[in-house]
N, C-alpha and C positions, 0 to 999 in steps of 0.2 A: 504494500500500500504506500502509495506517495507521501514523503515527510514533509513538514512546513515546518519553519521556523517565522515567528514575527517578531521583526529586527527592530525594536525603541531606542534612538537616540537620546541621552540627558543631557541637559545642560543648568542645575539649579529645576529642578520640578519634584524637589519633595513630596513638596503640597500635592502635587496631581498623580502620583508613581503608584501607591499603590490603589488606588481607583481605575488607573487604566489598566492595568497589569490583571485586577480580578474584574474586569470585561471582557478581556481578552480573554482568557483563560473557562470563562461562562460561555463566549460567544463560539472559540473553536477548538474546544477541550483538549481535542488529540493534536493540537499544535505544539513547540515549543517556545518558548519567550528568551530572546538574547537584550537586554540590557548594555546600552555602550554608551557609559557614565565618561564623560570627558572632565573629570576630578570638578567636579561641584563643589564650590563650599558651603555650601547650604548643606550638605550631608545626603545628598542621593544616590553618591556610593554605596554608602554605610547602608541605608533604607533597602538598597535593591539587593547588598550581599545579605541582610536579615531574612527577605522574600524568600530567596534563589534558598536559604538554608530551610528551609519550611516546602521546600518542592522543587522535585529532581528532575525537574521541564523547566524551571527557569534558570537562565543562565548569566551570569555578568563579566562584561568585558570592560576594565579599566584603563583610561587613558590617561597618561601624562599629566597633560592641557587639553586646552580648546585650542581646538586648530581646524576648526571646521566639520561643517553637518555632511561634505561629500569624503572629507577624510575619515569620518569616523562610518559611513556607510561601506565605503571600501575596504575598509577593515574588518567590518561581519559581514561583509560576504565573502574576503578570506577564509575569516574562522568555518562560517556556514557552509560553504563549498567541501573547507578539508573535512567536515565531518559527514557528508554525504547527502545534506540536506537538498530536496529536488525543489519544494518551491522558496522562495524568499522574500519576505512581505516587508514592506517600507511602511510605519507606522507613527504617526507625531504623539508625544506626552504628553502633550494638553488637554487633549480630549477632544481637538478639533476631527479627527479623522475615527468616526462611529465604526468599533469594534462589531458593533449587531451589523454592520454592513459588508463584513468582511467574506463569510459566506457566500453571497453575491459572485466577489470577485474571484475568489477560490472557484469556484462553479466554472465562471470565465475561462480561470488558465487553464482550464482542462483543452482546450483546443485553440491556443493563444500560446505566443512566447512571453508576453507582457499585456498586463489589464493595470490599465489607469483608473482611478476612480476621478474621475470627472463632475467639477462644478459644473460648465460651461456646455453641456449639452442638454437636449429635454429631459428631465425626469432629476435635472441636478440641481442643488440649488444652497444659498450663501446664508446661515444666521446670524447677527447680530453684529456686524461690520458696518460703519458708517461708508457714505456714498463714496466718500475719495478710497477708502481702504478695496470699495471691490472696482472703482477703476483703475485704480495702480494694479489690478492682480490681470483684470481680464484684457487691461490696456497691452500690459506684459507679456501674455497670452499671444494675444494677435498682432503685435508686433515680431516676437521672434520669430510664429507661423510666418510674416512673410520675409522677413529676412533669409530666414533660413532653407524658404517651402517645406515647412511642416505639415501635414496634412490635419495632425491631431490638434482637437477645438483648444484642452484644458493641460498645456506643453509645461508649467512651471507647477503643476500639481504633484504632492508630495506622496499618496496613497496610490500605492503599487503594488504590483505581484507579476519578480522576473522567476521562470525559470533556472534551473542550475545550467542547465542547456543553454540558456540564451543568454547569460553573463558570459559563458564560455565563448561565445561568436560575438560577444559586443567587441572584443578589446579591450578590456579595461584598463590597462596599462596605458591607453593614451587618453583616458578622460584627466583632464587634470587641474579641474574647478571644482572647489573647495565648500562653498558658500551658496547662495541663492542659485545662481548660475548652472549647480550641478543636475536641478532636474531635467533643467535643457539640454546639458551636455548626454546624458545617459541617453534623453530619445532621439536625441542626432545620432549616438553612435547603433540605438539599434533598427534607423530605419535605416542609417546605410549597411547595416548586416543583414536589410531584407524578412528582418523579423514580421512578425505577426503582432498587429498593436490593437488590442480590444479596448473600447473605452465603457467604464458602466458608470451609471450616474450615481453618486453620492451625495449625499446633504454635508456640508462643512458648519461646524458650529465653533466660533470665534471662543477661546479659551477664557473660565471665567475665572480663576486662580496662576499665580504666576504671573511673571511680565514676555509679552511676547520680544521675540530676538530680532523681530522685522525692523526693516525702516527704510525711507524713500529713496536713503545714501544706497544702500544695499541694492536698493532694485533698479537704479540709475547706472551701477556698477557694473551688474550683469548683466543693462540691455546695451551698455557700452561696449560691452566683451563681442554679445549676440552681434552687433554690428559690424565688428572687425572680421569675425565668422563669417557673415555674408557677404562682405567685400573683399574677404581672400579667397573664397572658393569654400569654406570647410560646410553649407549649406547641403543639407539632401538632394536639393537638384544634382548635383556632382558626384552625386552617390554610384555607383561602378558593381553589378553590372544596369546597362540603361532600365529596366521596368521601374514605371513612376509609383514612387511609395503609400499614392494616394488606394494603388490596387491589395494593400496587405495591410489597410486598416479599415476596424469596423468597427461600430459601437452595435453596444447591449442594449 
């Protein structure tokens, strides 16, 4: 039977670890939970190795620093990969990305390399973010869609499910954005490996404990990057061999 693992980055989410941790764990029992605490000091190490010691499916991986949400994702899917894990789930600590939805997307990668959970398509949709917060998101969106020719609606969306398979064809050794930037860089590299990109809709609910890591500097940064991407060539149109990537995506 296929393993899952769902991969929670920390960063300072005391407050919210062990509430998402036993959702996750209600929502898809026979999964595992990897914890990748980038040294908090609010103590959400300490919180996640107390969990992980009360149940031999959750796991914690400690970092150093903070050095970023794409460095510490590439790091469990190191870990995830060497242990044999077939799917690997991308999940945020705050609570913004619904655990009872995950199911859903499990379902998806049964005949998908990659299922996004998607704001920006029908059936998706945004809670409790003021008007500027979901156009910086969905402005975001549709700008590196055309820089880049993305075909997919919701590109900087964080709730995912890669296969082991399909990390294995992305390359991951040349993604090498850190920060906001990194959702975009994973689905550049897996439509030019021709992947299969399911998108299902999701409801996002804006985190009500904690401070979010977001901000305008951040997302000006990475559509700076996005831009350089599209004016050197690194965009999916350029993608090798020629079938347009608009033919290997689909939403749920």
């Amino acid at each position: 039977m296929p393993s899952t693992v769902v991969i929670i980055p920390t960063y300072n989410e005391r407050d919210n670890l062990g509430s998402i941790v036993g959702r996750v764990r209600s929502s898809v029992p026979d999964a595992d939970v990897l914890i990748v605490d980038d040294a908090s000091p609010d103590g959400t190490g300490a919180l996640a190795d107390e969990l992980a010691a009360a149940d031999d499916r959750l796991h914690v991986l400690h970092r150093s620093k903070k050095n970023g949400l794409g460095a510490a994702y590439l790091e469990a899917f190191d870990w995830a990969r060497a242990r044999g894990f077939d799917y690997l789930v991308q999940l945020d600590a705050d609570g913004s990305h619904q655990p009872e939805q995950l199911p859903a997307l499990l379902a998806a990668a049964r005949t998908a390399d990659v299922v996004m959970g998607s704001r920006w398509i029908p059936g998706g949709e945004v809670k409790n973010w003021p008007w500027h917060r979901r156009m910086l998101s969905r402005g975001g969106s549709l700008y590196s869609r055309f820089m880049l020719r993305l075909p997919q609606h919701d590109v900087t969306g964080g709730y995912r499910v890669y296969s082991a398979d399909a990390l294995e064809r992305m390359q991951l050794e040349s993604v090498d954005s850190l920060g906001y930037c990194f959702q975009i860089d994973m689905l550049l590299h897996a439509v030019r490996a021709r992947l299969t990109v399911v998108e299902v809709p999701i409801t996002f609910i804006e985190r009500t404990l904690g401070n979010s890591k977001m901000s305008g500097n951040i997302v000006l940064e990475a559509m700076g990057r996005v831009t350089i991407w599209g004016l050197t060539g690194r965009g999916a149109r350029h993608a090798n061999p020629a079938p347009a990537p608009a033919a290997n995506t689909r939403k749920l």
